[in-house]
Backbone as XML, in Angstrom:
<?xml version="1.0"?>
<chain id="A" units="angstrom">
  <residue number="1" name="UNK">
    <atom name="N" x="-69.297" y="164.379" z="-78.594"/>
    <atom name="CA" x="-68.709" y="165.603" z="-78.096"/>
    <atom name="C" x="-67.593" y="165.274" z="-77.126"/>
  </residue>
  <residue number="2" name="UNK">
    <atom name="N" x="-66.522" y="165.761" z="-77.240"/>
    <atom name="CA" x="-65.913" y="165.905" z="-76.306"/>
    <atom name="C" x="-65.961" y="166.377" z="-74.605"/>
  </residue>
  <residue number="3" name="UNK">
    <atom name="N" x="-65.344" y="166.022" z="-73.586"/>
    <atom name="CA" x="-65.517" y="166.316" z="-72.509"/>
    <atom name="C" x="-64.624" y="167.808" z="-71.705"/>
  </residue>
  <residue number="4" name="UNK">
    <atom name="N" x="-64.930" y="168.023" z="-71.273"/>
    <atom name="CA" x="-64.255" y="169.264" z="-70.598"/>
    <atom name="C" x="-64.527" y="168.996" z="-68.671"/>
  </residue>
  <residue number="5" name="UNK">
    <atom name="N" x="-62.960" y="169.558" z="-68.298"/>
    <atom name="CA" x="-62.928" y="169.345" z="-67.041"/>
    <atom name="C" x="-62.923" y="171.053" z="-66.374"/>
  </residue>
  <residue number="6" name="UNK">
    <atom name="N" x="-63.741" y="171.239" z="-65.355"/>
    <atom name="CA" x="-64.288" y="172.747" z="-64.865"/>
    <atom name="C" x="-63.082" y="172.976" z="-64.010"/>
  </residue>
  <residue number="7" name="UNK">
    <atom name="N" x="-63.187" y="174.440" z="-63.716"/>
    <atom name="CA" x="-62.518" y="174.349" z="-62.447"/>
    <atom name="C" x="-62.552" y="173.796" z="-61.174"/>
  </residue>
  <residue number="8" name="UNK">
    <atom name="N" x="-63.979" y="173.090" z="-61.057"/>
    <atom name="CA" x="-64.045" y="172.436" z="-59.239"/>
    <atom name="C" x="-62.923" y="171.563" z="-59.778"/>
  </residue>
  <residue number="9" name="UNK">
    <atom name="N" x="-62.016" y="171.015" z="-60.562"/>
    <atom name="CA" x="-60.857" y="170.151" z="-60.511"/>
    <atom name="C" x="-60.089" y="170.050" z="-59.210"/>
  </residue>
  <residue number="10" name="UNK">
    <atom name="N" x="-60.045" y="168.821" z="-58.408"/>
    <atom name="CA" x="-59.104" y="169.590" z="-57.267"/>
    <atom name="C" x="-57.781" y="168.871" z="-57.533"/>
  </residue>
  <residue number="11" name="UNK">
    <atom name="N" x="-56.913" y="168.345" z="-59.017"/>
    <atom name="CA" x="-56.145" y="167.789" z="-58.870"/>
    <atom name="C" x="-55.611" y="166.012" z="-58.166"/>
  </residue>
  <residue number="12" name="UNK">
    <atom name="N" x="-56.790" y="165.641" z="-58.530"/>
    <atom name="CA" x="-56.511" y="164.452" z="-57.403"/>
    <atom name="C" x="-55.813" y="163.318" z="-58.058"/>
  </residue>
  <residue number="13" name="UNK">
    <atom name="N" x="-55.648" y="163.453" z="-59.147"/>
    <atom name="CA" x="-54.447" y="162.670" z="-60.241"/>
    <atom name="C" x="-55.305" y="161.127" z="-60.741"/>
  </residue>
  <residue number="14" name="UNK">
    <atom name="N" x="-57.160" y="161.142" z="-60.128"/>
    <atom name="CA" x="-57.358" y="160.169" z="-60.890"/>
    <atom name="C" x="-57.577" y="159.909" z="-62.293"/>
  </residue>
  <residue number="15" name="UNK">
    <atom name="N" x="-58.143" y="160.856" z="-62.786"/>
    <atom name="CA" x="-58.545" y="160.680" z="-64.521"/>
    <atom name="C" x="-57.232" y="160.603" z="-65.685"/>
  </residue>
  <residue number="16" name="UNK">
    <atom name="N" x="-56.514" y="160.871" z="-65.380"/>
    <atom name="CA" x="-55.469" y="161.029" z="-66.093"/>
    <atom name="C" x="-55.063" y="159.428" z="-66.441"/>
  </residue>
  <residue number="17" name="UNK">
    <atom name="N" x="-55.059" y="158.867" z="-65.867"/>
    <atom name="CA" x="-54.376" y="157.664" z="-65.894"/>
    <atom name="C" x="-55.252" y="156.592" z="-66.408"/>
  </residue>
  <residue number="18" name="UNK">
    <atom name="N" x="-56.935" y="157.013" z="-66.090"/>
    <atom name="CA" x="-58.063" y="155.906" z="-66.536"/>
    <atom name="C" x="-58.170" y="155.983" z="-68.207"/>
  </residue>
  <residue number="19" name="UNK">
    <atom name="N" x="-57.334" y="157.342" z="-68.857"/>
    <atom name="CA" x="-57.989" y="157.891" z="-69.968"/>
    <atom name="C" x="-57.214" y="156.638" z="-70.846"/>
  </residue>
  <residue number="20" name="UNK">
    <atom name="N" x="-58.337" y="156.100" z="-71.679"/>
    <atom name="CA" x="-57.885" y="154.916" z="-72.903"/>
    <atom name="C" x="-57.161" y="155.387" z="-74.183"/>
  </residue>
  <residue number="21" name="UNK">
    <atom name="N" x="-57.453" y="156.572" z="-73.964"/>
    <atom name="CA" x="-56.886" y="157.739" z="-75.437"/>
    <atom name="C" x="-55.591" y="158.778" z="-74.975"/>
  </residue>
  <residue number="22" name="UNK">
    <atom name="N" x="-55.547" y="158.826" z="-73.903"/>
    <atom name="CA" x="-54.242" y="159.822" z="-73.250"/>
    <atom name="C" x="-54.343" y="161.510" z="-73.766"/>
  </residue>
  <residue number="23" name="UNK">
    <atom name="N" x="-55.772" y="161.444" z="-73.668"/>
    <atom name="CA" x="-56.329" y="162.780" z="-73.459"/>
    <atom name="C" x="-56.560" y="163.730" z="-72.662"/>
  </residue>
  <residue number="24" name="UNK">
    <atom name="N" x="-56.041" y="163.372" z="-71.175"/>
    <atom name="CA" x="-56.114" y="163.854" z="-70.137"/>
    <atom name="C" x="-54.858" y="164.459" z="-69.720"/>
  </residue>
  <residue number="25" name="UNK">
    <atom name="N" x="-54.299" y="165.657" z="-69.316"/>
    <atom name="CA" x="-53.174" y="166.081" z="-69.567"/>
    <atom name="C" x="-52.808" y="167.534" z="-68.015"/>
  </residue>
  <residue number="26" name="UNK">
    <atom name="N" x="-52.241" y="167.115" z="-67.225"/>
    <atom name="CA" x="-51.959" y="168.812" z="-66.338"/>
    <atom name="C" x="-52.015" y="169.705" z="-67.392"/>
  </residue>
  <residue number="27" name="UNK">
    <atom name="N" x="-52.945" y="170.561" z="-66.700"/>
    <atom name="CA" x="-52.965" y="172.030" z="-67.496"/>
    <atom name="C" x="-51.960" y="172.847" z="-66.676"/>
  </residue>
  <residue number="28" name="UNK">
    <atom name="N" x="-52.310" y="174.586" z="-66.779"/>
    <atom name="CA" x="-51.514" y="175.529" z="-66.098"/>
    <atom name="C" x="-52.117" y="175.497" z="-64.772"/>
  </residue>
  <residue number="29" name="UNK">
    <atom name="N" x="-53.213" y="174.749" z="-64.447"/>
    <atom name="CA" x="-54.126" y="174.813" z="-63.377"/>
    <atom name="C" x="-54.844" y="173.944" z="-62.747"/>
  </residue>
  <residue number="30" name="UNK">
    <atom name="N" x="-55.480" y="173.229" z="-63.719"/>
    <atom name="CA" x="-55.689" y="171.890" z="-63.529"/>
    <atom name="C" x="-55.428" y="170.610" z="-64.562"/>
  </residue>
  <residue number="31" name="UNK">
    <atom name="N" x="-56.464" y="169.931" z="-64.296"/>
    <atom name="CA" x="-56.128" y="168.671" z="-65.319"/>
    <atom name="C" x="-57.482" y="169.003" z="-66.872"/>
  </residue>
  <residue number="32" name="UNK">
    <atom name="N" x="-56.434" y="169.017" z="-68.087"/>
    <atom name="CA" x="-57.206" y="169.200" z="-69.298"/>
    <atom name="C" x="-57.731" y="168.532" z="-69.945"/>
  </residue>
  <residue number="33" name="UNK">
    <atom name="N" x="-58.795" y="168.365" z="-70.943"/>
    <atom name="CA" x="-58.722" y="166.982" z="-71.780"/>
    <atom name="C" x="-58.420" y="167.689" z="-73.264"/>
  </residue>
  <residue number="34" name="UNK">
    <atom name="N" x="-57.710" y="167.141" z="-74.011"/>
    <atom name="CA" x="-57.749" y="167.314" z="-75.895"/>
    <atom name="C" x="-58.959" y="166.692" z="-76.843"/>
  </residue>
  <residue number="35" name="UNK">
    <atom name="N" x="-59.170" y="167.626" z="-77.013"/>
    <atom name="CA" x="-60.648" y="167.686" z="-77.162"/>
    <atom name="C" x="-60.743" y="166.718" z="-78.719"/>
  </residue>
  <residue number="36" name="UNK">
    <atom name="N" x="-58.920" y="166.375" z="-79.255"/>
    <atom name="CA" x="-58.993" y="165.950" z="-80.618"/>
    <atom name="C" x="-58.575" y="164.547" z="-80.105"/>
  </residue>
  <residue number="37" name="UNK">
    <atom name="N" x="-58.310" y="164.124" z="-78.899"/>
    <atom name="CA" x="-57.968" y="162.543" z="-78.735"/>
    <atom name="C" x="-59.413" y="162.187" z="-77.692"/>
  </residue>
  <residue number="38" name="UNK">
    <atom name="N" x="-60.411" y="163.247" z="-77.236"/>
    <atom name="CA" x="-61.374" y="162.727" z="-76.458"/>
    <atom name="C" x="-62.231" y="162.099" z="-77.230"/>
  </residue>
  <residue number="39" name="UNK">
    <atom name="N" x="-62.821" y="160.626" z="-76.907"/>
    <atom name="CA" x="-63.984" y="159.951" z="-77.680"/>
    <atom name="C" x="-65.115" y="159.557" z="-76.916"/>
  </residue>
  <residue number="40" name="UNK">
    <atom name="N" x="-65.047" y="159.994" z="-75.556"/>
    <atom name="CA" x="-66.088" y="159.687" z="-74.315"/>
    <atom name="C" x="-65.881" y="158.326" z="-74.209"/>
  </residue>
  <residue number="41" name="UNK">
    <atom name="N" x="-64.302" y="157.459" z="-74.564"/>
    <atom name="CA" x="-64.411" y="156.365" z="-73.931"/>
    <atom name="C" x="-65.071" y="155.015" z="-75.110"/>
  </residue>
  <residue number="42" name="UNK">
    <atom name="N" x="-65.772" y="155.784" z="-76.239"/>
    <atom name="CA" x="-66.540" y="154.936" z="-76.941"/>
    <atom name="C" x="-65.416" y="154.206" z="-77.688"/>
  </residue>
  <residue number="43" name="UNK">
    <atom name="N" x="-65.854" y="153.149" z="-77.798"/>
    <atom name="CA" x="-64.565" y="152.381" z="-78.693"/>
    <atom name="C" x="-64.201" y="150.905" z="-77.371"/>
  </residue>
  <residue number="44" name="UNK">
    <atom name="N" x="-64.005" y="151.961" z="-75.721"/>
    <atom name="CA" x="-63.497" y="151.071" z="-74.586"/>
    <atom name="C" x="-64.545" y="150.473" z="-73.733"/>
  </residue>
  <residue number="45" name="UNK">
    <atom name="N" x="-64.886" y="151.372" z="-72.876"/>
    <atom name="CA" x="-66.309" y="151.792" z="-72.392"/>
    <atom name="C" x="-67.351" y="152.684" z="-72.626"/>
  </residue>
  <residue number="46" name="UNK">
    <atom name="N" x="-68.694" y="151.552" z="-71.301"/>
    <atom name="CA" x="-69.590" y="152.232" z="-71.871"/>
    <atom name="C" x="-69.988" y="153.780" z="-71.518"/>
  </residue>
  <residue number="47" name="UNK">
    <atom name="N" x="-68.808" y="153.927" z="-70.539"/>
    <atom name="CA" x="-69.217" y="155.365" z="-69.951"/>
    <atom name="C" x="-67.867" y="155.893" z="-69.802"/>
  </residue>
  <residue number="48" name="UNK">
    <atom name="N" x="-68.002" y="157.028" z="-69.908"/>
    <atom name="CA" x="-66.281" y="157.708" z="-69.433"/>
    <atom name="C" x="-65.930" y="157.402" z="-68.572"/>
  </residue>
  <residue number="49" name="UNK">
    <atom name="N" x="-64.475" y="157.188" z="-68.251"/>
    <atom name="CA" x="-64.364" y="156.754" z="-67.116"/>
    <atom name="C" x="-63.611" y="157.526" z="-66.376"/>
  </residue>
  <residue number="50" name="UNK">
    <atom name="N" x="-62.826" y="158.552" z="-67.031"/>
    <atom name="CA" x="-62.882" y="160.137" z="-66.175"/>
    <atom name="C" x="-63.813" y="160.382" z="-65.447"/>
  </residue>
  <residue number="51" name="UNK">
    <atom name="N" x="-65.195" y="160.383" z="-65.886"/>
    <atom name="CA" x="-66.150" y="160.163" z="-64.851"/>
    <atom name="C" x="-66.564" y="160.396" z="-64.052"/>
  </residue>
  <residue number="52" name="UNK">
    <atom name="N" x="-66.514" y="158.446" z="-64.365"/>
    <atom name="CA" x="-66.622" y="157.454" z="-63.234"/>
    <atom name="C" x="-65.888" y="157.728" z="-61.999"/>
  </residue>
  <residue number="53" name="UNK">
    <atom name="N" x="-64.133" y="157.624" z="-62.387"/>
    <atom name="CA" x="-63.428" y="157.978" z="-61.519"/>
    <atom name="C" x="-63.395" y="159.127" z="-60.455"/>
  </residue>
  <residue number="54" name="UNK">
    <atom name="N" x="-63.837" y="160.535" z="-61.114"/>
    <atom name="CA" x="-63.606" y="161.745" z="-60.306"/>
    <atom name="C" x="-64.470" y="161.820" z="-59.070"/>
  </residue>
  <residue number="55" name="UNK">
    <atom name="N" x="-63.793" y="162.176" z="-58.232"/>
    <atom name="CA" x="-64.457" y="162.548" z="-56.200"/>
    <atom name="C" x="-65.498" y="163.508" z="-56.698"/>
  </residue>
  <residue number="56" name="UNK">
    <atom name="N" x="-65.346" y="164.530" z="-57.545"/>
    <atom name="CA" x="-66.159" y="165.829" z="-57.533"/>
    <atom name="C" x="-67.073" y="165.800" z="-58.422"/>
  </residue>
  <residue number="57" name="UNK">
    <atom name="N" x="-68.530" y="165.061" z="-58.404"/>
    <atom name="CA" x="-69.500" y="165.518" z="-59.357"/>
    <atom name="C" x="-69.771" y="166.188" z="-59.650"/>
  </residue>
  <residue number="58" name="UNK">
    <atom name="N" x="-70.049" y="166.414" z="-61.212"/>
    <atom name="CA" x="-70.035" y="167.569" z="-62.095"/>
    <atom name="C" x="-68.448" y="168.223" z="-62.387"/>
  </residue>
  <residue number="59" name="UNK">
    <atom name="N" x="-67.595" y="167.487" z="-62.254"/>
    <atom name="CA" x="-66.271" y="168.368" z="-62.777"/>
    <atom name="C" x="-66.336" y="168.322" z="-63.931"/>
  </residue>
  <residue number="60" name="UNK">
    <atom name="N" x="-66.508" y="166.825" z="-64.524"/>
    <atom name="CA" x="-66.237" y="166.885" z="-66.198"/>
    <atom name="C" x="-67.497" y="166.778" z="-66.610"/>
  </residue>
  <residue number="61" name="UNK">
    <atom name="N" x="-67.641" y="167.492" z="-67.888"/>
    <atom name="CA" x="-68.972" y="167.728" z="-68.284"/>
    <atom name="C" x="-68.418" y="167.627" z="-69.695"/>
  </residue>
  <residue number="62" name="UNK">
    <atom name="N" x="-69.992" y="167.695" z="-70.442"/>
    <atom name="CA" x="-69.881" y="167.730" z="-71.947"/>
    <atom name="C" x="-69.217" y="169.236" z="-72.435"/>
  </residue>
  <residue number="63" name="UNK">
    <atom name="N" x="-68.093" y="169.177" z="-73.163"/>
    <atom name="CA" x="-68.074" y="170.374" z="-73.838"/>
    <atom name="C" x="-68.680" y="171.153" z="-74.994"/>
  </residue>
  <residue number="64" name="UNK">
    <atom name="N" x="-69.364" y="172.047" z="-74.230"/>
    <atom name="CA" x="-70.644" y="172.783" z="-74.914"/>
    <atom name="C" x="-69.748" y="173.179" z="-76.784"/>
  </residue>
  <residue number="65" name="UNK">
    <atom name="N" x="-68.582" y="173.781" z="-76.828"/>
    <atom name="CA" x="-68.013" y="174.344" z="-77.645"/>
    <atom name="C" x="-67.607" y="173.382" z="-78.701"/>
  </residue>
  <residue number="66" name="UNK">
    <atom name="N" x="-67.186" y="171.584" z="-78.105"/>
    <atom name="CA" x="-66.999" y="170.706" z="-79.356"/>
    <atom name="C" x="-67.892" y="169.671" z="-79.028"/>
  </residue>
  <residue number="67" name="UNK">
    <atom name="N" x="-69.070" y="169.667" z="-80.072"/>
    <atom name="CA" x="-70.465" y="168.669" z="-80.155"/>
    <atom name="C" x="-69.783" y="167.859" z="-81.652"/>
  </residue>
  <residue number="68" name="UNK">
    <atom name="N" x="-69.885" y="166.524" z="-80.899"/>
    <atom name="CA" x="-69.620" y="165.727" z="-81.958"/>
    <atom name="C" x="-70.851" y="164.697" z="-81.866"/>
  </residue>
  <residue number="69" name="UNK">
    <atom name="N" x="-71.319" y="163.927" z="-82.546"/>
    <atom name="CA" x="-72.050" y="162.646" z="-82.831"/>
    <atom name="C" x="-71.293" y="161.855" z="-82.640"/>
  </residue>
  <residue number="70" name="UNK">
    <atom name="N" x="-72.292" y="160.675" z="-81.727"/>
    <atom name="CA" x="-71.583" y="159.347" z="-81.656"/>
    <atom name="C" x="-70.607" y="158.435" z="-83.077"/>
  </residue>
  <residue number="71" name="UNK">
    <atom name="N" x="-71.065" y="159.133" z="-84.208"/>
    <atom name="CA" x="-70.023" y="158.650" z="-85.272"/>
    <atom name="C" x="-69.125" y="159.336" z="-85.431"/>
  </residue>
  <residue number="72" name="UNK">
    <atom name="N" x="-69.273" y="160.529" z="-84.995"/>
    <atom name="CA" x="-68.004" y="161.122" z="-85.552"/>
    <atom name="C" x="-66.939" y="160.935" z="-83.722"/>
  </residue>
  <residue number="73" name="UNK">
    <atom name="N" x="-67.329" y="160.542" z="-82.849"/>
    <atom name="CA" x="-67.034" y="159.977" z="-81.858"/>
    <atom name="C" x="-65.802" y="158.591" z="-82.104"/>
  </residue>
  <residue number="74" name="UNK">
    <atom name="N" x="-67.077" y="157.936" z="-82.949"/>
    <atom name="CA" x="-66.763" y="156.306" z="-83.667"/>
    <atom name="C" x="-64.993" y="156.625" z="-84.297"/>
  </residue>
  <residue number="75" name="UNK">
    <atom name="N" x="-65.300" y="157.419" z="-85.573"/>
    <atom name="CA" x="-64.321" y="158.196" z="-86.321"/>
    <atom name="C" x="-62.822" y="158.017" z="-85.981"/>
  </residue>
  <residue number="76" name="UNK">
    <atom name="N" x="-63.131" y="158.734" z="-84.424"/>
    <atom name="CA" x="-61.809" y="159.502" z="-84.154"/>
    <atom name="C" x="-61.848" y="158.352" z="-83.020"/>
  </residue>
  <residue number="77" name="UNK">
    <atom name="N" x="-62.294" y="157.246" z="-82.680"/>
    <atom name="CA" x="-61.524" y="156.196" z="-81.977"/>
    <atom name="C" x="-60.783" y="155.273" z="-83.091"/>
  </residue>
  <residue number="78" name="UNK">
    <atom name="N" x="-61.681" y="155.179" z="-84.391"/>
    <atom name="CA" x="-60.741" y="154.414" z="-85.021"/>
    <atom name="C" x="-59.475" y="155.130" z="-86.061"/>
  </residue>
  <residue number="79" name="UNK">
    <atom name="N" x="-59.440" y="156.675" z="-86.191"/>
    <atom name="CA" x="-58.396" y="157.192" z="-85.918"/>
    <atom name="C" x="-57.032" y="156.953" z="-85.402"/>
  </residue>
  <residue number="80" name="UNK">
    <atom name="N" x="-57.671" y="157.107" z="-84.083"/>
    <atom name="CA" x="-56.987" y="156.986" z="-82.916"/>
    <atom name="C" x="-55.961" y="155.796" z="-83.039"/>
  </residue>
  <residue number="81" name="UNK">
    <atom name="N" x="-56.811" y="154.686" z="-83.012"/>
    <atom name="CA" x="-56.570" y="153.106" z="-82.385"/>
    <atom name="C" x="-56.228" y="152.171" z="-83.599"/>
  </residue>
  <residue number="82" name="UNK">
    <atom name="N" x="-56.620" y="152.530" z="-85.074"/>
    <atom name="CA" x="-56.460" y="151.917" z="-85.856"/>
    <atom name="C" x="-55.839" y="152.244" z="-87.457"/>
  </residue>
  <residue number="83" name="UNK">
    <atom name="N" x="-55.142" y="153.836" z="-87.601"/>
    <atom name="CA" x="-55.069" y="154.207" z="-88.659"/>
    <atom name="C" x="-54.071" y="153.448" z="-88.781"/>
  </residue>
  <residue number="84" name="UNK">
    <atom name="N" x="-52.588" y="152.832" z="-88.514"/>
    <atom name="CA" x="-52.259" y="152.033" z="-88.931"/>
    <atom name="C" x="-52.285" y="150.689" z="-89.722"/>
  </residue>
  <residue number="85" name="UNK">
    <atom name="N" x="-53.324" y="150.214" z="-89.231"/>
    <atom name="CA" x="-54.130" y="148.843" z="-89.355"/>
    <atom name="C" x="-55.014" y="149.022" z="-91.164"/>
  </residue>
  <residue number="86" name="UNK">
    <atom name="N" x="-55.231" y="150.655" z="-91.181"/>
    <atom name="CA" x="-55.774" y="150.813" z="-92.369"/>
    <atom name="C" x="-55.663" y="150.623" z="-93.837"/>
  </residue>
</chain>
């Protein structure tokens, strides 16, 4: 599943930059993730590292609305990282 960032966002410009997929993006408000380049990191690490990184526990959470399986997770890192290579 993809991740989603809440409103406690307070902007603090760390996740954006940790993201291995460049899924992390300023919204109109806060910071967003694309829910079609998010892979929770699988592929890099073992844990998101949006995270890891953020001051505010509980900002980013699982997004209830896109549930994916760790393969279809798998999928869209090697998508991502390797359709060339294919």
């Amino acid at each position: 599943m993809s991740l989603l960032i809440t409103k406690r966002c307070i902007n603090c410009d760390m996740c954006e930059p940790e993201c291995p997929n460049q899924a992390i993006s300023m919204g109109e408000v806060f910071y967003q993730i694309d829910t079609d380049r998010c892979t929770q990191c699988i592929g890099h690490y073992e844990t998101p590292t949006c995270q890891q990184v953020c001051p505010i526990a509980g900002t980013i959470i699982s997004d209830p609305l896109h549930q994916e399986s760790e393969e279809q997770l798998w999928d869209k890192f090697v998508q991502l990282h390797h359709a060339d290579k294919i």
